[in-house]
N, C-alpha and C positions, 0 to 999 in steps of 0.2 A: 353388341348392344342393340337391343329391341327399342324403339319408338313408337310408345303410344299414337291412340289417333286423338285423344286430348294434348298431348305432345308437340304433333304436328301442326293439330288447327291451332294452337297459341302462337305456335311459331311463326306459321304460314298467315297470322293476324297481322301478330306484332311487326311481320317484314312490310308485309303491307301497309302499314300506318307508318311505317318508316319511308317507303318511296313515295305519299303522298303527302308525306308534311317537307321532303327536301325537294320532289318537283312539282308536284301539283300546287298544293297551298299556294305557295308563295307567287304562283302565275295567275290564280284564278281573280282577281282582283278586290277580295271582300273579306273579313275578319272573322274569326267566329263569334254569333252573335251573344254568348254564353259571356264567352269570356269579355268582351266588350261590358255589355252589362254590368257583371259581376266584378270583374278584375281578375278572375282567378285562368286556371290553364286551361288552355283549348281543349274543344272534347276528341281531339285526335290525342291530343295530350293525356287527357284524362282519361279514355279508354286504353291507349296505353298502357298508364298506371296498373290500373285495373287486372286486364291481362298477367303484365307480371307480377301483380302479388296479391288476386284474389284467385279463388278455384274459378275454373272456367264458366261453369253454370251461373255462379255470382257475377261474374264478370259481364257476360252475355246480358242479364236483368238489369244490372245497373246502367250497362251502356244504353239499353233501349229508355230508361228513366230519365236519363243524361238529353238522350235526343231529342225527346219530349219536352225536357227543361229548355233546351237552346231553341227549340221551335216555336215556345212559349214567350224566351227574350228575344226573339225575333219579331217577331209580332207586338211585344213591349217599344223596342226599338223603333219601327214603323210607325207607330203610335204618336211617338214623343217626338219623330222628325216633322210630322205628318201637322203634327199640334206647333210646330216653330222653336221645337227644340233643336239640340243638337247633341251629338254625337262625340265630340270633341271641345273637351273642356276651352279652350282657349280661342275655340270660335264665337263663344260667349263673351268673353272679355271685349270692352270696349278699348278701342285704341285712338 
């Protein structure tokens, strides 16, 4: 069996996103800011996705779209901590 080199780089992605969402992530102390915002799955998560069940070119576009979007709700985020928001529903809640 022959192995593409689209084959490989998905492969060689997707492992990749594998050993930084089970060691990295979880050390680095900060959430993604996408999914914070949004509610939806991290963009380690979501390029993931992607990977496995778009063609690779599509993949590749929409993750760079994706990174754009979370740099954008990063910056939303900064914003509305910055203004005396918060980040965390129930830090709002008076007790």
């Amino acid at each position: 069996m022959q192995l593409s080199i689209e084959t490989l780089t998905r492969q060689g992605a997707i492992d990749s996103i594998e050993l930084y969402q089970q060691y990295l992530s979880p050390k680095k102390g900060y959430a993604c800011p996408h999914r914070l915002l949004y509610g939806e799955e991290s963009c380690s998560q979501h390029v993931k996705n992607l990977l496995l069940n778009q063609p690779l070119e599509l993949a590749i576009q929409m993750s760079v779209r994706r990174f754009r979007d979370c740099a954008a709700a990063s910056r939303t985020l900064s914003r509305q901590t910055a203004e005396g928001g918060c980040l965390v529903i129930p830090c709002c809640i008076p007790i």
